[in-house]
N, C-alpha and C positions, 0 to 999 in steps of 0.2 A: 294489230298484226303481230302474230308470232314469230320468232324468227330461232333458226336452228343451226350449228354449227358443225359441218362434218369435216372431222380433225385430219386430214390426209397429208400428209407430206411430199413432193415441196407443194403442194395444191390446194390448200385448205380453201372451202366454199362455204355461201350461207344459201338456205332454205330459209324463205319468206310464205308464210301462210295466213291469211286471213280474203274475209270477204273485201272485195273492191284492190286487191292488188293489182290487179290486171289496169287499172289507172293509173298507178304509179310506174308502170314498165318503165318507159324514156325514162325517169331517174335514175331509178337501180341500177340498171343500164349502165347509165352513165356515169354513175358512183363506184363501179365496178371498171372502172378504167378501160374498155372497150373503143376498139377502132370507130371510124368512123363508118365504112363499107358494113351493113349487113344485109345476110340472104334469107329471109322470112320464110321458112317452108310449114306446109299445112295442108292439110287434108281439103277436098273440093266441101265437103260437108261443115266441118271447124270455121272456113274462107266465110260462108255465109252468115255465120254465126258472129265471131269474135274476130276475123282478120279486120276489118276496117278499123275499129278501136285502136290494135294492139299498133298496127302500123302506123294509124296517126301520131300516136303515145311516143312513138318512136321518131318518127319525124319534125315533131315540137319539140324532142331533146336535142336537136342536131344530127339527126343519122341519116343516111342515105340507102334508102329501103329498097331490096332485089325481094319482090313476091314469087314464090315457087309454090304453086300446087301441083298435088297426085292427085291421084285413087286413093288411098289411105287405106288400103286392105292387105291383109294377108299375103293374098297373091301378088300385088303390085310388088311387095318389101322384098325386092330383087334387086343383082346386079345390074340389070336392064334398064331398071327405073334410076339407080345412082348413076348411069352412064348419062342418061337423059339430064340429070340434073345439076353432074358435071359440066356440061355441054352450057347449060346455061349461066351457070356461077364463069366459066372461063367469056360466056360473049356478055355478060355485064362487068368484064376488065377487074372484078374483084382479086386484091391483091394481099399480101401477107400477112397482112393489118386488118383485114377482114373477117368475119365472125359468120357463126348461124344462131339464127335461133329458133328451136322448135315448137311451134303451136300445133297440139295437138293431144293426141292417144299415145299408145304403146307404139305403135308400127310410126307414128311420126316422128316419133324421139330414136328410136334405131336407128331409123334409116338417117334421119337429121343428123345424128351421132356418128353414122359411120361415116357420110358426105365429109361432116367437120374433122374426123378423125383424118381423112386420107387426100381432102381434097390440098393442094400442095406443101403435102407432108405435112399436116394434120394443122390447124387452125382456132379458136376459140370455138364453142359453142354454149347457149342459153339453152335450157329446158322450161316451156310456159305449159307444161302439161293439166288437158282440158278433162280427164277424168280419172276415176276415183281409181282403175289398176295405177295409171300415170302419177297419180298425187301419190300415193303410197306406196309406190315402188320403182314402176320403170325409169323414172324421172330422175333416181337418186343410186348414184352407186358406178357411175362412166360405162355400163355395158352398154355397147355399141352394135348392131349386126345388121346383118339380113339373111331370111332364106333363102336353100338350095331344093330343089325338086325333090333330095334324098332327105333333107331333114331341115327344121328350123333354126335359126339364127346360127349356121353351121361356119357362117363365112363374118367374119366382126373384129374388133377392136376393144381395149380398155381405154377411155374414152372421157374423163372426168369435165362435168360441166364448169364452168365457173362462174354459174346464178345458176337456182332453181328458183323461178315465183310462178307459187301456187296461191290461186285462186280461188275458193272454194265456193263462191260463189256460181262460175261457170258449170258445175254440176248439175244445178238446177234445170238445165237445157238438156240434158240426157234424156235419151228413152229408156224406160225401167229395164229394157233387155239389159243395154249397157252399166247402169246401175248395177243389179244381180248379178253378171260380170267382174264386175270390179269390185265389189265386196267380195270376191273369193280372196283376194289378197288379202285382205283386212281378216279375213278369218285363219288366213293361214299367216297370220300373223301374232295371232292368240293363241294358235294351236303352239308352236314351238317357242314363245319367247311368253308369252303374257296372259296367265288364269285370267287378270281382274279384267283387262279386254274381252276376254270370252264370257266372263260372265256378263259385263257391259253389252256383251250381242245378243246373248241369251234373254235379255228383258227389253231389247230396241229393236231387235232386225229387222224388223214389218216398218218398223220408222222410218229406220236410214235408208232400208230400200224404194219407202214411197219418196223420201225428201222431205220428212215431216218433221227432222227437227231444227231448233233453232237457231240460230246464224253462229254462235256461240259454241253451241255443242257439238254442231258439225266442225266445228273449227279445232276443238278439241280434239275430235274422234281422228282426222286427218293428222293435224300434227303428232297425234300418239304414235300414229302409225310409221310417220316421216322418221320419228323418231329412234325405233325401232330398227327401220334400216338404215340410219345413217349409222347410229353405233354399232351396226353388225359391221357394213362397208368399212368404217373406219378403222374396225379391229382386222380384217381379213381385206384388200380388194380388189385382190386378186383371183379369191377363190381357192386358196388353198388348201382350207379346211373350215372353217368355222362359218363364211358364207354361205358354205355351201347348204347348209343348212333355208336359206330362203329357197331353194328347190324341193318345198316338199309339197307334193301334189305332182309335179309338173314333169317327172320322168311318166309317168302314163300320160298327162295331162298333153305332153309336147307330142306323146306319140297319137294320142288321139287327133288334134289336130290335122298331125301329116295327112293320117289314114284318108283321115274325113275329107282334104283336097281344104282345111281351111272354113268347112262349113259349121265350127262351134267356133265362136268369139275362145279367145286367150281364157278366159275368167271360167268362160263355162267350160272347159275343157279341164282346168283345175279344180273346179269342182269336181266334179267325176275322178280326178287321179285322187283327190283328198280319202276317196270314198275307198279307192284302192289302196293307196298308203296305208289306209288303218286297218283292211282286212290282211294284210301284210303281216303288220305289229301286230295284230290279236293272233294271227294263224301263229305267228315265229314265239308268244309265248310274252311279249314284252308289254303289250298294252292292254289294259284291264278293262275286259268288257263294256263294261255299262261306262266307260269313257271315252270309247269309241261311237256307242250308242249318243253320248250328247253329242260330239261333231256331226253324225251324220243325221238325227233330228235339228240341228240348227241348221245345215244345208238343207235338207228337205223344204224348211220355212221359208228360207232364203229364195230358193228355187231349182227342183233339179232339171238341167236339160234333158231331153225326152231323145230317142231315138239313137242308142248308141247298141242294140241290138242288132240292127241293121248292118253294124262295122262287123264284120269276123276279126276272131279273138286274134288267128293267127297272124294278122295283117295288121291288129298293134304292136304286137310282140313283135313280129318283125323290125318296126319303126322305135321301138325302144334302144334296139341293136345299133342306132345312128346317134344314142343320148351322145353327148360330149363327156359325162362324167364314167364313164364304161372305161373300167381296167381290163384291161390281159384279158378281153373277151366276155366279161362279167360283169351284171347289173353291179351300181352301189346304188343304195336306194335311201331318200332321208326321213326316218319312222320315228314313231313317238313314243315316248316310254310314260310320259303322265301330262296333262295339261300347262303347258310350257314349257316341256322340255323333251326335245328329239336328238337323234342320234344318226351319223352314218354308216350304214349296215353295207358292206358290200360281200360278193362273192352269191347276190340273191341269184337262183338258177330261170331261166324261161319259162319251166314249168311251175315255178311260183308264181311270177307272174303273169300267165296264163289265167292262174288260176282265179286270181285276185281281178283281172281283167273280167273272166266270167262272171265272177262276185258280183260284179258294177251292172253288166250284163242283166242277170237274175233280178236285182234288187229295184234299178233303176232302168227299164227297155224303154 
């Protein structure tokens, strides 16, 4: 088991990654000084999977386990659903000294996050995140939220866990959509920060996406990534400036999303913004063709989702207008200048990206 430290003040956490962590939970747990009260939240889909384990694991350590399932979707990741889930964290008498922990995805760990964040005036929370977006990102770094009708994660919290245990194991139980999903991070993770990872994808990606390699090297490939974002998080974790940089893809990528009502996973939605971003940077002059050309041959391989033709251009662009990172009216958008290293561009006009919208359009319907 690797384990990784993100240096945050007053809150410093570890990141545990290897295969079979999910056995050791009730430890960690428990080495981590945590109440006794916890509220287990997860997905109906994750419940069948991995809830019996993780809750047992937790119940041989001494805890006293509240199970909460959703939906675990997109749509569900509403105030609606934390009101419901409020509702039951207050009728199982959990008290100040009580915790959450999230088993799950992306939308599990949010909305988990934002529950922990708000429920009486904010509380501990775990992150057990079951896939590869989850392990390599959403899992690390205290963003907390949920969707509004008008835009995603528009309503949230800073939110810092205090465990992340990542399993890498659990990925093996994916369906290859959610795999190819979840490697969008991992590649926009080589795009702004890491050549030798990109190169690393460029001779594995048929591998990692089938789950062909070995317990070892997946272990490797994960905690690189863990890695990644914790020292971004830790320099910036707020979002000030320097995070902001893990947003690249993902001003198209969030607006596709919206348009779409939710119908492209998280992952595949940034693929598709990946594809924008860089007609962005080649169009503005900054990024050099045939480097733009290996990201989107290494997505092509990866997988592009199909059908974003069908969206009108003007009804992303619209939804881009709701980003969070939008100044005085005006895209900022985070573009790359060479393999590992991006930059944040703002003052980008509509009709850029429009344009770059259509690009996606053209290239990939």
């Amino acid at each position: 088991m690797q384990t990784i430290d993100v240096t945050l003040e007053p809150h410093p956490y570890t990141i545990h990654v290897g295969h079979g962590v999910l056995a050791r939970l009730g430890g960690l747990c428990r080495a981590a000084g945590l109440g006794r009260q916890v509220a287990l939240i997860t997905d109906h889909t994750v419940a069948g999977l991995h809830l019996e384990p993780a809750a047992a694991g937790l119940r041989e350590a001494g805890f006293e386990v509240t199970e909460v399932r959703f939906a675990g979707t997109d749509s569900a990741k509403n105030l609606r659903t934390a009101e419901q889930i409020f509702g039951q964290l207050i009728q199982a008498g959990l008290d100040r000294r009580a915790w959450v922990l999230a088993l799950g995805g992306g939308v599990v760990g949010d909305l988990a996050g934002f529950v922990a964040a708000t429920f009486l005036r904010g509380i501990p929370f775990v992150q057990v995140p079951t896939t590869i977006v989850s392990q390599v990102d959403a899992s690390i770094g205290g963003k907390t939220g949920v969707n509004h009708a008008l835009g995603k994660n528009m309503i949230g919290a800073f939110h810092q866990p205090r465990l992340v245990c990542i399993d890498t194991a659990l990925l093996r139980t994916l369906p290859r959509r959610e795999l190819v999903a979840g490697m969008a991070e991992v590649v926009k993770h080589a795009v702004i920060r890491d050549p030798a990872l990109f190169e690393f994808l460029e001779h594995h990606i048929e591998q990692i996406a089938g789950m062909e390699l070995d317990p070892d090297q997946l272990d490797g490939l994960i905690a690189a990534n863990a890695r990644i974002k914790a020292e971004v998080v830790a320099a910036d974790e707020k979002e000030s400036e320097l995070r902001a940089i893990l947003n690249y893809g993902h001003t198209i990528g969030h607006a596709i999303e919206s348009a779409s009502q939710y119908g492209y996973l998280h992952g595949e939605a940034v693929i598709l913004g990946m594809v924008g971003a860089g007609e962005l940077a080649v169009q503005r002059g900054m990024w050099p063709e045939a480097e733009r050309t290996r990201q989107d041959q290494l997505l092509v391989r990866l997988g592009m989702p199909p059908g974003l033709s069908r969206l009108g251009a003007d009804l992303i662009v619209e939804r881009t207008r709701a980003d969070k990172k939008r100044l005085e009216g005006r895209h900022r958008f985070v573009l790359a200048r060479r393999l590992g290293q991006v930059e944040i561009v703002d003052g980008i006009s509509d009709t850029e990206v429009r344009a770059a919208v259509e690009y996606i359009q053209r290239r990939h319907p």
